[in-house]
N, CA, C and O atoms as a DFTB+ gen file, in Angstrom:
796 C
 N C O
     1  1      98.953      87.982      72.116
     2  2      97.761      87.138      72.278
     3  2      98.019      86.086      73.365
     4  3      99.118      85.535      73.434
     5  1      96.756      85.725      74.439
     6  2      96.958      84.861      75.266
     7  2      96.366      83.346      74.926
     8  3      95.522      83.272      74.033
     9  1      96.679      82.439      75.441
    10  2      96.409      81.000      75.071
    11  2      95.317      80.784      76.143
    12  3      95.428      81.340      77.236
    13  1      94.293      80.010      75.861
    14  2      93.129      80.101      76.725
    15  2      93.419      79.942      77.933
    16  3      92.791      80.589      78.770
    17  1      94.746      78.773      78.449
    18  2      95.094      78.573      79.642
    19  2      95.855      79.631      80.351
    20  3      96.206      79.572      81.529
    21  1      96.129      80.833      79.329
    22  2      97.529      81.857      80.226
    23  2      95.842      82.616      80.690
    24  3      95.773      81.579      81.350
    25  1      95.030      83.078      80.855
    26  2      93.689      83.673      80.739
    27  2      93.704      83.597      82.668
    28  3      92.713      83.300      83.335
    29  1      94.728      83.856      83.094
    30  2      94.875      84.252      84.674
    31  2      93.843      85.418      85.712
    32  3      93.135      86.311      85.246
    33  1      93.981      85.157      86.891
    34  2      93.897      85.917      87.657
    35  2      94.395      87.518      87.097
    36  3      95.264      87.611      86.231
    37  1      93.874      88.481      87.574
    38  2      94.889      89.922      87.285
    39  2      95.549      90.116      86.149
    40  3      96.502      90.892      86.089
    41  1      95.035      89.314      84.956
    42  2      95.042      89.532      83.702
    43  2      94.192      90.996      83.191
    44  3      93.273      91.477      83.854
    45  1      94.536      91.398      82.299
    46  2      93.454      92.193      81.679
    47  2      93.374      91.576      79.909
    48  3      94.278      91.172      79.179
    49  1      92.170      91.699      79.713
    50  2      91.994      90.873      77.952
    51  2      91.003      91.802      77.446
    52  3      90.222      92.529      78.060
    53  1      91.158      91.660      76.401
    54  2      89.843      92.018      75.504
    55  2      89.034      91.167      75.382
    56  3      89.251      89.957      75.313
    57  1      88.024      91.710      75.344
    58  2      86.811      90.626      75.030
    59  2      85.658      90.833      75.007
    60  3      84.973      90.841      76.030
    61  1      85.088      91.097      73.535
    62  2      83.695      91.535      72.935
    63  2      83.861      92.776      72.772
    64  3      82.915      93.556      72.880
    65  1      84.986      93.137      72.509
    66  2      85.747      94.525      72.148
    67  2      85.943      95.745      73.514
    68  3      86.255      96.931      73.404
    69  1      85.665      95.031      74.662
    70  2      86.083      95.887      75.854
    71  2      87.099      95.130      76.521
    72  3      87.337      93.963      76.210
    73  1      87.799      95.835      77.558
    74  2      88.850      95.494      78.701
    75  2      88.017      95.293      79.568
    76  3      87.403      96.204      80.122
    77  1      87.838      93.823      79.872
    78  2      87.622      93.055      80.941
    79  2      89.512      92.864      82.490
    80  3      90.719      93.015      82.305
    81  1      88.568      92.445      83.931
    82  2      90.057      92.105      84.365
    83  2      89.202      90.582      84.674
    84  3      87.998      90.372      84.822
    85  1      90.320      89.702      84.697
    86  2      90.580      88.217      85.147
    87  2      89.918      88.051      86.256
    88  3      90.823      87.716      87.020
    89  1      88.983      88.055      86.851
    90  2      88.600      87.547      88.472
    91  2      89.364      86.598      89.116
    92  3      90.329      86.762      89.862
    93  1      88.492      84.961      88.513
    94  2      88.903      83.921      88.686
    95  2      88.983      83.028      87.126
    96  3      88.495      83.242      86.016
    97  1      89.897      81.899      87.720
    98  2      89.929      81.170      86.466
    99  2      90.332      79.489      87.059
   100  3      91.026      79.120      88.006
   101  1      89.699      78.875      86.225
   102  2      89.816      77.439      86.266
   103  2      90.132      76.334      85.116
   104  3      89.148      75.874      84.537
   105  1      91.148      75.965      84.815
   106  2      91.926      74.766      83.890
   107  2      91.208      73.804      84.603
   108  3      91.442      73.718      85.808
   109  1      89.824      72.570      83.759
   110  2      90.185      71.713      84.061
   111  2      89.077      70.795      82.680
   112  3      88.331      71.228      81.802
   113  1      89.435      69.579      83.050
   114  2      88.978      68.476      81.528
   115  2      87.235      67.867      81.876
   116  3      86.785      67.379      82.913
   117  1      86.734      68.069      80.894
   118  2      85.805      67.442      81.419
   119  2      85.959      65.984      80.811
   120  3      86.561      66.026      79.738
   121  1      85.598      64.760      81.179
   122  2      85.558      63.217      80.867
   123  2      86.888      63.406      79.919
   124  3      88.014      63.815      80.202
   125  1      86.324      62.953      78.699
   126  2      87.409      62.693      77.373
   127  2      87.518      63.703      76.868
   128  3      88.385      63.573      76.002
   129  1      86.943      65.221      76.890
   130  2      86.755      66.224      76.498
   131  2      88.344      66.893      76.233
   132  3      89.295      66.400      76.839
   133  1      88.523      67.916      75.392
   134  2      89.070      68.830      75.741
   135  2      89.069      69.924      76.584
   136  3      88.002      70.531      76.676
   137  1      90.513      70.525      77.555
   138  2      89.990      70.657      78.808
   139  2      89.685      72.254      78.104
   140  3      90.069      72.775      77.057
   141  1      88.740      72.758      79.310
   142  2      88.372      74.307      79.193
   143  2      89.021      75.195      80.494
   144  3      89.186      74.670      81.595
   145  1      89.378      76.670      80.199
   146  2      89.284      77.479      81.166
   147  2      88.034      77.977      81.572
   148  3      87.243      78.429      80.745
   149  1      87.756      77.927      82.931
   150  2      86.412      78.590      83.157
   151  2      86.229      79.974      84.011
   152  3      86.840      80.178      85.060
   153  1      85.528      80.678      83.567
   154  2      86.745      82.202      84.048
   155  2      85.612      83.340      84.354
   156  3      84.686      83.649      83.605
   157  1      85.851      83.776      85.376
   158  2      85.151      85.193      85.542
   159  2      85.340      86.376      85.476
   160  3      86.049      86.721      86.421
   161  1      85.053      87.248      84.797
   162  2      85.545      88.391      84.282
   163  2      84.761      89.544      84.376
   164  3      83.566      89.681      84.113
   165  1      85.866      90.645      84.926
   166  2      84.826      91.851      84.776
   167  2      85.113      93.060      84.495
   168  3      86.042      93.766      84.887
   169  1      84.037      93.321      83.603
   170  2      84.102      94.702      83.229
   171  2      84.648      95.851      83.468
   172  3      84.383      96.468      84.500
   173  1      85.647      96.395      82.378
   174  2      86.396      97.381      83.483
   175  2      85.370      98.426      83.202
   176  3      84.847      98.811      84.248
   177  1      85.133      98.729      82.648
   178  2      84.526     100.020      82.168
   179  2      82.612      99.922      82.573
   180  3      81.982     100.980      82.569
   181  1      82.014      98.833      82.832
   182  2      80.414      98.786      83.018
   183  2      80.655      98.143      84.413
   184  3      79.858      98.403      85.314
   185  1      81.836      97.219      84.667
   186  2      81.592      97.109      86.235
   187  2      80.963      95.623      86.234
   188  3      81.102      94.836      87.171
   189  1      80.300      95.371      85.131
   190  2      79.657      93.977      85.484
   191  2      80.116      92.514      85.086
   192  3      80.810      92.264      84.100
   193  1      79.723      91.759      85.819
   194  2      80.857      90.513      86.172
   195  2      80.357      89.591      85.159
   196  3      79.172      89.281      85.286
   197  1      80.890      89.169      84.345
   198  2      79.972      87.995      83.518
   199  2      81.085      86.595      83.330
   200  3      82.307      86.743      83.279
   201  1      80.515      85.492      83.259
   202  2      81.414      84.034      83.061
   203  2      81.190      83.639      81.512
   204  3      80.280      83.743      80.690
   205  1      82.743      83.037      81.561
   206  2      83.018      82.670      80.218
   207  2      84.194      81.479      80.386
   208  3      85.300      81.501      80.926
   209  1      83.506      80.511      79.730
   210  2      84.238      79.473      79.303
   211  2      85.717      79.759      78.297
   212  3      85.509      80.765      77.620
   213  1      86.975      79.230      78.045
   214  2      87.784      79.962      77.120
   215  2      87.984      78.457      76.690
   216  3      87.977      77.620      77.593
   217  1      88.214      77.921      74.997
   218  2      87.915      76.357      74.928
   219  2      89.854      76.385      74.355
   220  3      90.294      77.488      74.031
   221  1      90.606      75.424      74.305
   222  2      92.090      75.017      73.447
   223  2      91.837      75.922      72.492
   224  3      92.726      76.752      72.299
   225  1      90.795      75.991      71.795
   226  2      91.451      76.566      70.151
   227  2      91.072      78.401      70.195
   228  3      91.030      79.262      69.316
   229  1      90.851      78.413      71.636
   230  2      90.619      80.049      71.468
   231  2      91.781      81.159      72.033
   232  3      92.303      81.018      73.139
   233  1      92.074      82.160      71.217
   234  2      93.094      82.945      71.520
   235  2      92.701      84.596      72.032
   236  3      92.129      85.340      71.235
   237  1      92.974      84.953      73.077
   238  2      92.723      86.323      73.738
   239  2      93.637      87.154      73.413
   240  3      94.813      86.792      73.376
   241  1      93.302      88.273      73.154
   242  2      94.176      89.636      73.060
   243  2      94.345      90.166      74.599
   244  3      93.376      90.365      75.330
   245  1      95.739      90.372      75.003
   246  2      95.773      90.830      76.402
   247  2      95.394      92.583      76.048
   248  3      95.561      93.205      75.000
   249  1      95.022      92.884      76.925
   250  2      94.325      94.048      77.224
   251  2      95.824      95.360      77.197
   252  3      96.846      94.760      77.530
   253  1      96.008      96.318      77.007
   254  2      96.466      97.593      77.105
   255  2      96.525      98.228      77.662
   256  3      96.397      99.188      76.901
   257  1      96.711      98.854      79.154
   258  2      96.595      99.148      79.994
   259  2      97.295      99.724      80.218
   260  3      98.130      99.141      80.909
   261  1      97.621     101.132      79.944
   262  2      98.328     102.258      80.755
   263  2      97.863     102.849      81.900
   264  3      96.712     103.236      82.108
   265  1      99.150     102.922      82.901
   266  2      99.082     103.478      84.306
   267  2     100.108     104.600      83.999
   268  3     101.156     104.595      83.353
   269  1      99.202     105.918      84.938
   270  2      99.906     107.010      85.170
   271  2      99.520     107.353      86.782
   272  3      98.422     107.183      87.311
   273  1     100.707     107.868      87.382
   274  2     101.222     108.217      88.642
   275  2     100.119     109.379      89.173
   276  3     100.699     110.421      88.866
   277  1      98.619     109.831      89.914
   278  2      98.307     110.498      89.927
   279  2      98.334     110.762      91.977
   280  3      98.936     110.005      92.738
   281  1      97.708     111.717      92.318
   282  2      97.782     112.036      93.689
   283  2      96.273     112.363      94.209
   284  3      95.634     113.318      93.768
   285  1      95.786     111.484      95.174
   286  2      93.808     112.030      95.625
   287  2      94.419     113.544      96.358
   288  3      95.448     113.937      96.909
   289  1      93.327     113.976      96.042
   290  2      93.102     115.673      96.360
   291  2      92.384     115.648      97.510
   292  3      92.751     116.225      98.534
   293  1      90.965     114.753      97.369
   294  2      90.177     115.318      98.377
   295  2      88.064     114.218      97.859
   296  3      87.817     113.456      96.924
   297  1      87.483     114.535      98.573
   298  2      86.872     114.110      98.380
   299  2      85.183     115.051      98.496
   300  3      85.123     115.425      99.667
   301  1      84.342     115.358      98.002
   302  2      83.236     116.131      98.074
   303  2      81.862     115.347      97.225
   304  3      81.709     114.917      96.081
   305  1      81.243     115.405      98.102
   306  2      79.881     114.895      97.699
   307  2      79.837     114.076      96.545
   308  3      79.316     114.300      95.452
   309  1      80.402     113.191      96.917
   310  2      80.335     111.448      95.807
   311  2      81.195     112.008      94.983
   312  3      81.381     111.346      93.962
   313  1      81.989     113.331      95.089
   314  2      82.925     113.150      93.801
   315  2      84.281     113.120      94.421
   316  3      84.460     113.731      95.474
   317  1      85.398     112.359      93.767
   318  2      86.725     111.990      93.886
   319  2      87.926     112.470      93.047
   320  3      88.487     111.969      92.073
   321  1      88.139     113.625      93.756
   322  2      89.481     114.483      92.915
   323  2      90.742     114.175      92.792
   324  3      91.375     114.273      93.843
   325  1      91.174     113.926      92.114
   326  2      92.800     113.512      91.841
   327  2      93.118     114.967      90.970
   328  3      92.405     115.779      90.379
   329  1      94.621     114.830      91.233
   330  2      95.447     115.508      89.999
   331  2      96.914     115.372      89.686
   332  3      97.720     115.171      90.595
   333  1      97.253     115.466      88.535
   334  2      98.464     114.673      87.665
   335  2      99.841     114.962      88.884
   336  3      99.765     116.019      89.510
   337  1     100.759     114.248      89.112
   338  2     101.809     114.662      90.425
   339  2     102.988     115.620      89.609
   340  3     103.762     116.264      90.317
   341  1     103.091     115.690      88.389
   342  2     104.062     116.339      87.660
   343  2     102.911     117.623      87.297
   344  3     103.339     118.348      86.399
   345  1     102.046     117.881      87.631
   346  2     100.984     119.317      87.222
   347  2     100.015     119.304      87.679
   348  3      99.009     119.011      87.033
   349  1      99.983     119.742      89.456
   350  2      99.194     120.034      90.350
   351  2      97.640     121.020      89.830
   352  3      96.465     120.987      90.195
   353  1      98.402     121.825      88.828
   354  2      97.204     122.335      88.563
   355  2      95.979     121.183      87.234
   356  3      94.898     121.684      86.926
   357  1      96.287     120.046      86.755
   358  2      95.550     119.497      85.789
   359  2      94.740     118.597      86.706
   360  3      95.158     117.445      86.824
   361  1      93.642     118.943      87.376
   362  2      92.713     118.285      88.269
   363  2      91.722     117.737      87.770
   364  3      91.574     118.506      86.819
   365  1      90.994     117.072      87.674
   366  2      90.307     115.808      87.232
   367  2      89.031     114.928      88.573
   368  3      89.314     114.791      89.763
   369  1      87.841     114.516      87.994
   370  2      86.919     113.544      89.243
   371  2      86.586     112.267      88.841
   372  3      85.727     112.069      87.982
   373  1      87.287     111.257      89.472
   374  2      86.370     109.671      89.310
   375  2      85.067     109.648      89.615
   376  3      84.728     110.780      89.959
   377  1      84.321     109.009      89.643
   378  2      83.311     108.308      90.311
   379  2      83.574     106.991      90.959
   380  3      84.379     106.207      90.456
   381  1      82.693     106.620      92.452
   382  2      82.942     105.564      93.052
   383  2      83.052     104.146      92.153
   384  3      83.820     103.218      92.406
   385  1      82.134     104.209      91.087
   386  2      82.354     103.282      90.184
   387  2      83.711     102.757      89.910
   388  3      84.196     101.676      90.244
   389  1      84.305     103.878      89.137
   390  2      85.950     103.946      88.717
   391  2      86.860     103.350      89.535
   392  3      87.708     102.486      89.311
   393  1      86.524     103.999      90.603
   394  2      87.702     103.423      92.014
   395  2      87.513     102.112      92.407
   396  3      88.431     101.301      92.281
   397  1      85.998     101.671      93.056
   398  2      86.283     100.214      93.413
   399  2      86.082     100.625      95.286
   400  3      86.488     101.445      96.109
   401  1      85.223      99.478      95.196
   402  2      84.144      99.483      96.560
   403  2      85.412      99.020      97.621
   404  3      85.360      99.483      98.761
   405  1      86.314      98.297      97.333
   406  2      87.405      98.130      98.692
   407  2      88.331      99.448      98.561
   408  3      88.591     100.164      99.528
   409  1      88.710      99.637      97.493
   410  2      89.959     100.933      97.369
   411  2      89.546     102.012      98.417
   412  3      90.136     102.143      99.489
   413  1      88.351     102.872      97.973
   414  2      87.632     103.677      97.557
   415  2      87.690     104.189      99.815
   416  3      87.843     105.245     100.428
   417  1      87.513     103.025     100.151
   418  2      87.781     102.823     101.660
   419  2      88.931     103.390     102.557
   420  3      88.879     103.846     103.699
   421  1      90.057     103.215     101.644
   422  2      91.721     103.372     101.871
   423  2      92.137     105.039     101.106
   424  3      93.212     105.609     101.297
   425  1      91.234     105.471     100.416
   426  2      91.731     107.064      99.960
   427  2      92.063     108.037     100.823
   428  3      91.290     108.317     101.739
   429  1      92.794     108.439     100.723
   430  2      93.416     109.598     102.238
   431  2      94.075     110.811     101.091
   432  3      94.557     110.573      99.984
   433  1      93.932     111.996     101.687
   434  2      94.347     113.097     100.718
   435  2      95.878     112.595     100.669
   436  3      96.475     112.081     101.615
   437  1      96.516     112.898      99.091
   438  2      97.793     113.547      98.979
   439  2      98.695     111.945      98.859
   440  3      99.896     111.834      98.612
   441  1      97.572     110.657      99.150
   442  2      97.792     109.586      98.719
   443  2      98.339     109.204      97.232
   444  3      97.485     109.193      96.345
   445  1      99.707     108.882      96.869
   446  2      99.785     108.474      95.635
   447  2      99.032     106.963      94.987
   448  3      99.126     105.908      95.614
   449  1      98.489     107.036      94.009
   450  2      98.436     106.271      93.238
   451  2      98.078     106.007      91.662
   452  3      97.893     107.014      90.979
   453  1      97.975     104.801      91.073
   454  2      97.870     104.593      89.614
   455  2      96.644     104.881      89.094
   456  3      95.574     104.584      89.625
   457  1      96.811     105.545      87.898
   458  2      95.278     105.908      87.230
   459  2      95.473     104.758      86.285
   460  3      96.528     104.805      85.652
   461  1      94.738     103.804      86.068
   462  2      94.268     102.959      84.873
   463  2      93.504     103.482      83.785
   464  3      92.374     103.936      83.966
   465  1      94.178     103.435      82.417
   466  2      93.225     104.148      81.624
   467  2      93.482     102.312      80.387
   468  3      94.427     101.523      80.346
   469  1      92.645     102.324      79.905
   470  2      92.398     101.821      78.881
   471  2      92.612     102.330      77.082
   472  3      92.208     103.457      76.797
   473  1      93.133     101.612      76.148
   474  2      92.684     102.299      74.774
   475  2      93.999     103.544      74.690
   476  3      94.924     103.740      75.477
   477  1      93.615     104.300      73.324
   478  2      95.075     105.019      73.057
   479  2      95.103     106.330      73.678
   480  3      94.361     107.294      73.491
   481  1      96.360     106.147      74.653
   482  2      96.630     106.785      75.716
   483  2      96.417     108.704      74.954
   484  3      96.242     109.678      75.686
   485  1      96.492     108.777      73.571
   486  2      95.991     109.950      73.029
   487  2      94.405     110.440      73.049
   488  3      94.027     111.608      73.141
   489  1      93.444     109.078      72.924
   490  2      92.318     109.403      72.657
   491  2      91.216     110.306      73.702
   492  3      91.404     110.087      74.899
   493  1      90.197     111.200      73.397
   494  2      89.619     111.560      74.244
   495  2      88.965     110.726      75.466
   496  3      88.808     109.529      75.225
   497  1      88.637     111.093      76.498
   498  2      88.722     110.338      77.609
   499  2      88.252     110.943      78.805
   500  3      87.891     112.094      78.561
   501  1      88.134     110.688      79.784
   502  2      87.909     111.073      81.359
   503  2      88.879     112.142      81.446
   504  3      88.607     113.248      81.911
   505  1      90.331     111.712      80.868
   506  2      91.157     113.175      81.568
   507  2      92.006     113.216      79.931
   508  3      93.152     113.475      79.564
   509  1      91.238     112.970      79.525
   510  2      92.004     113.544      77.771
   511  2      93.000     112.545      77.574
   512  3      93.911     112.994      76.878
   513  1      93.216     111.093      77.998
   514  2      94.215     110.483      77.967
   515  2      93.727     108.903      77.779
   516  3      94.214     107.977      78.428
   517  1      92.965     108.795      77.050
   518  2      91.983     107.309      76.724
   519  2      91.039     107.237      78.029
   520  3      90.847     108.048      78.935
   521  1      90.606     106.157      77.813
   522  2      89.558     105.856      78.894
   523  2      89.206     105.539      79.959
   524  3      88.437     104.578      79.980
   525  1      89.591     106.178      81.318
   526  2      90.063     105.926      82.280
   527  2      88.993     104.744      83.102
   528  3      87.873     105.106      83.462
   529  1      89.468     103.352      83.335
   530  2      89.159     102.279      83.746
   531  2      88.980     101.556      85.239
   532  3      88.370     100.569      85.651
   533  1      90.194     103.001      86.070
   534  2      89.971     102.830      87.305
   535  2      91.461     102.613      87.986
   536  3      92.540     102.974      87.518
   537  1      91.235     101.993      89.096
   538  2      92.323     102.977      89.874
   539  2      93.353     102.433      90.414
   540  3      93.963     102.617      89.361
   541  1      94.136     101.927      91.078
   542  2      95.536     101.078      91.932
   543  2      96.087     101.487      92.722
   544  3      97.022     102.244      92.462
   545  1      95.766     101.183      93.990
   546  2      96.302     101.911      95.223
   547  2      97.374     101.553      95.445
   548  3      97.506     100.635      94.636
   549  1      98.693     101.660      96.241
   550  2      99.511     100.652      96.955
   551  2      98.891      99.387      97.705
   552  3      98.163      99.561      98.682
   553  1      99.137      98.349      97.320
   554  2      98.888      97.170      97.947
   555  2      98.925      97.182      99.502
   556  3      98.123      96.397     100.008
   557  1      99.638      97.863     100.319
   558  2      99.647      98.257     101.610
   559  2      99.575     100.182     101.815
   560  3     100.393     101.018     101.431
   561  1      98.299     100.366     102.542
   562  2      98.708     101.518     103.027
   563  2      98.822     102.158     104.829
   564  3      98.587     101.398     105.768
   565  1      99.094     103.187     104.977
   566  2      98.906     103.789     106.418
   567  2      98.310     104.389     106.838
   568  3      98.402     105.606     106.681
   569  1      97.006     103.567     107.909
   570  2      96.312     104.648     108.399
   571  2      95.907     104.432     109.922
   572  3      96.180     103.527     110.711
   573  1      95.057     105.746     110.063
   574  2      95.286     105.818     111.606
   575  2      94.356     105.407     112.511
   576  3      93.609     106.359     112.285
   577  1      93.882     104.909     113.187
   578  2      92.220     104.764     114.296
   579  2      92.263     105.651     114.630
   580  3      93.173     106.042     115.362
   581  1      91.002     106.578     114.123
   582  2      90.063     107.263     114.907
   583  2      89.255     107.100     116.358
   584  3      89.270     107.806     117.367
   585  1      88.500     105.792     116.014
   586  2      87.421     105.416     117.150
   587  2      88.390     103.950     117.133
   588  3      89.224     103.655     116.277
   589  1      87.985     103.111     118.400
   590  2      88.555     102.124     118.827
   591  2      87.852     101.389     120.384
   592  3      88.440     101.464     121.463
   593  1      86.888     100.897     120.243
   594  2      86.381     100.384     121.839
   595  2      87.942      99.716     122.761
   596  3      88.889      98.945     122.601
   597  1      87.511     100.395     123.480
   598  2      88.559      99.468     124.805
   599  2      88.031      97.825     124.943
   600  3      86.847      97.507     125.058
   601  1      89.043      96.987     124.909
   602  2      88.976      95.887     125.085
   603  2      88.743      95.676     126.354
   604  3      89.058      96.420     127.283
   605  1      87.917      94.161     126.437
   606  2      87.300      93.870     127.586
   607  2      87.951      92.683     128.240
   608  3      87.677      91.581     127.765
   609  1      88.985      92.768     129.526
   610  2      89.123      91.274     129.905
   611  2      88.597      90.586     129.998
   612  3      87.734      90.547     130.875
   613  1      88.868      89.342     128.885
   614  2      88.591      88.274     129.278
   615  2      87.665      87.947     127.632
   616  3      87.260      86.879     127.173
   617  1      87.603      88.989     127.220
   618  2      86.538      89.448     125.973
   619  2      87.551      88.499     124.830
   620  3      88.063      89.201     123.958
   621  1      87.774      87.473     124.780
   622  2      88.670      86.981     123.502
   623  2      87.433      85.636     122.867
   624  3      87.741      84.813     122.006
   625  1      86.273      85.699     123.439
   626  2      85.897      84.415     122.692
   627  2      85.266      84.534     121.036
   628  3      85.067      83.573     120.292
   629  1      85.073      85.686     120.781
   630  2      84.750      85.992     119.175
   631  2      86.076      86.140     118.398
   632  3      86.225      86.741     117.334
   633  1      86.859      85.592     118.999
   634  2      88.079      85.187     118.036
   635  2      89.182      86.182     118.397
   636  3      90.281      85.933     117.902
   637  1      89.089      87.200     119.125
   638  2      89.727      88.576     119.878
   639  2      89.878      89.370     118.499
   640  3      90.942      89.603     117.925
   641  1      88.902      89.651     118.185
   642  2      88.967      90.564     117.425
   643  2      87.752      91.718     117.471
   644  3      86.664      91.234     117.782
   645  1      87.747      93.305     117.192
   646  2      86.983      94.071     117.305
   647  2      87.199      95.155     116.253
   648  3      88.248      95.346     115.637
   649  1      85.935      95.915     116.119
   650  2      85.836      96.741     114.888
   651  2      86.565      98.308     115.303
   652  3      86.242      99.086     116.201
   653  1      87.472      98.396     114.453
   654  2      87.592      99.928     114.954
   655  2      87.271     101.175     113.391
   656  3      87.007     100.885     112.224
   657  1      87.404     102.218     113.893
   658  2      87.166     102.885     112.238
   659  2      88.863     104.088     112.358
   660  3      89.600     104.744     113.094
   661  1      88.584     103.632     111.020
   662  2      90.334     104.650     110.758
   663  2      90.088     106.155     109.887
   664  3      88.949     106.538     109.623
   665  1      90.937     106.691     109.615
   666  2      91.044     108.043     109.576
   667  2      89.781     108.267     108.424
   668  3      88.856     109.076     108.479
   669  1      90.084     107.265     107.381
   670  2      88.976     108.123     106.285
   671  2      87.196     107.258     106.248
   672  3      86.307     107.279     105.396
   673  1      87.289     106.668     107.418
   674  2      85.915     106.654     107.391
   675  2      85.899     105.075     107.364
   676  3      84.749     104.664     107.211
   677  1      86.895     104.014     107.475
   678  2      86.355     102.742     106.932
   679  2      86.238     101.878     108.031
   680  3      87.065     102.221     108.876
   681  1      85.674     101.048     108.344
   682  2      85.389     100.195     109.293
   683  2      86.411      98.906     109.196
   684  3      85.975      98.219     108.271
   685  1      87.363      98.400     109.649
   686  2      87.846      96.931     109.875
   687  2      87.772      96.318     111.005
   688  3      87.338      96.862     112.020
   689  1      88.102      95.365     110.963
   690  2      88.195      94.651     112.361
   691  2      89.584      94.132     112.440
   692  3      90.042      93.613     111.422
   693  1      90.571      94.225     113.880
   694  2      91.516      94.441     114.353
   695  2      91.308      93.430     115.654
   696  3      90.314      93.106     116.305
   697  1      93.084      92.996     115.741
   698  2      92.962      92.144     117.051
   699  2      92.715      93.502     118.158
   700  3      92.609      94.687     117.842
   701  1      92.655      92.797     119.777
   702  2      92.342      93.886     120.948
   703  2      93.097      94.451     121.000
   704  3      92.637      95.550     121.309
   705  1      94.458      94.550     120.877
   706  2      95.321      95.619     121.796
   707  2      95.311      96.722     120.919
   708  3      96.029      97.623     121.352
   709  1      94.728      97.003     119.773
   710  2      94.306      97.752     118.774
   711  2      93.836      99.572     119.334
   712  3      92.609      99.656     119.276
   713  1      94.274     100.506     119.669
   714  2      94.005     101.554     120.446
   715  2      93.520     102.565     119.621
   716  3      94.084     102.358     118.546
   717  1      92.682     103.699     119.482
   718  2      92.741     104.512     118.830
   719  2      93.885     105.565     118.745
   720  3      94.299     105.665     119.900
   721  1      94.361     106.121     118.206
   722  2      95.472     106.694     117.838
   723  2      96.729     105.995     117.143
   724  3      97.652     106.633     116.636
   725  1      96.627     104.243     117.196
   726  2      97.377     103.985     116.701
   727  2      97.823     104.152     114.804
   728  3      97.124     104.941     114.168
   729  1      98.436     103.742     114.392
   730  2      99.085     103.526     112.745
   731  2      98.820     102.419     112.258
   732  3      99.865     101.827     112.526
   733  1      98.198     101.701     111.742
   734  2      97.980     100.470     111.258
   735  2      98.514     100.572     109.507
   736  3      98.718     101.474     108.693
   737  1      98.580      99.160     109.534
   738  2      98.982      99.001     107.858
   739  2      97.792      98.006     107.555
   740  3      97.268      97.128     108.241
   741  1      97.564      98.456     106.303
   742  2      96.566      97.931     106.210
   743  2      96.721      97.537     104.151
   744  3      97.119      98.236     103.219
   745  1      96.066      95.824     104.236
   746  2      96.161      95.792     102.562
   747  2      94.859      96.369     101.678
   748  3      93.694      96.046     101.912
   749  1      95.149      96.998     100.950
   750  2      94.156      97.426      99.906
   751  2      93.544      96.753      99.218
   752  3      92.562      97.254      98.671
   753  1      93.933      95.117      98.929
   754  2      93.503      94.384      98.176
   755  2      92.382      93.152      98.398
   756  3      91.693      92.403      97.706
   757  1      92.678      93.459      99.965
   758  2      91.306      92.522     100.423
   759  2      91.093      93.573     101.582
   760  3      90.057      93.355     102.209
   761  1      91.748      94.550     101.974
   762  2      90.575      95.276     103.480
   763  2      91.100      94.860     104.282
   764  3      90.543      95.457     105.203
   765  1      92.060      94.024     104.897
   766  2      92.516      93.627     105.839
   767  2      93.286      94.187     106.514
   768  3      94.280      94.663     105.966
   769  1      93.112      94.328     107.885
   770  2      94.759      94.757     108.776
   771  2      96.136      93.977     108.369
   772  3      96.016      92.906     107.773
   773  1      97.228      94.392     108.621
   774  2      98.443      93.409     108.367
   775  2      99.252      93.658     109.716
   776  3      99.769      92.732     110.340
   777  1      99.307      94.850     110.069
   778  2      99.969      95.056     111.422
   779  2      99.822      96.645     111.620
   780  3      99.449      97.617     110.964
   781  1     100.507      96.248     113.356
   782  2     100.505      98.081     113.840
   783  2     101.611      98.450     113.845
   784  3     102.405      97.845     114.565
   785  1     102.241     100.002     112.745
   786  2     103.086     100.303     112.921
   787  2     103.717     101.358     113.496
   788  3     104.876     101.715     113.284
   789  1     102.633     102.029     114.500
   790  2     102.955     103.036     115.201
   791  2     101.680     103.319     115.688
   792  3     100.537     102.988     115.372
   793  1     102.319     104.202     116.768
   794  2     101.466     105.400     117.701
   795  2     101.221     106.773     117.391
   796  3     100.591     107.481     118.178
């Protein structure tokens, strides 16, 4: 059980009998009051974001959360194939829901990552293994520019930065010397470039 103040960031809790994750959270007092956490939370399983106060005398159940090691297959008309990396043949489809509107950007075939399931890892489920809640990429991955405008001398007053699109379709924006064909690393967790690590 968590103490209203442990009620963090990247927490997962129960609450109103589903697995919520932690958004944001705020410790602070009002006047003479006892202080409150003030916290945003969202739905793992409906997706929707709702706020909640957490007061001193209230106690959270941290959430349950099993991760298993799975591999993306491929992608076809809004559906998203994975399958287990120890049994290529047990194939399985998310929905964009599941994955998550930044991830969902960064999927490249043959990509490893975490399946989040919720609840007892026996119970029936999305892939027979509780309730699958969604997904965990590597925090950094590698990918490549496709398209890339040539930079323009002298072109640095919008901050020198320009949009290029990378292998699976996603749009970022990149400083200029940014080429198509290059390798970029890129974080999964906000969309951002981090650097170029090859040609």
């Amino acid at each position: 059980m968590l103490e209203y103040n442990e009620v963090k960031e990247r927490k997962y809790i129960v609450f109103d009998d589903e697995p919520y994750e932690v958004l944001t959270s705020h410790v602070f007092r009002k006047q003479q009051r006892k202080p409150v956490n003030a916290t945003e939370l969202r739905n793992l399983i409906s997706g929707r974001v709702v706020e909640h106060s957490f007061q001193v005398s209230d106690k959270v159940e941290e959430a349950e959360i099993a991760k298993k090691p799975v591999k993306f297959i491929y992608q076809s008309k809004g559906e998203y194939w994975f399958c287990d990396i120890k049994n290529p043949a047990d194939r399985f489809k998310l929905t964009p829901e599941q994955i998550g509107d930044v991830q969902i950007k960064f999927l490249k075939p043959n990509l490893e990552i975490d399946l989040l399931m919720f609840g007892d890892p026996n119970a029936e489920g999305g892939t027979g293994k509780g309730t699958v809640i969604g997904v965990k990429l590597p925090i950094k991955v590698e990918l490549k520019v496709t398209e890339a405008a040539d930079a323009v001398k002298g072109n640095t007053v919008s901050g020198g930065s320009k949009a290029v699109t990378l292998e699976t379709g996603a749009e970022i924006y990149v400083p200029m010397f940014i080429n198509q064909g290059d390798v970029l690393r890129i974080n999964t967790e906000t969309g951002e470039y981090v650097e170029r690590v090859g040609k």
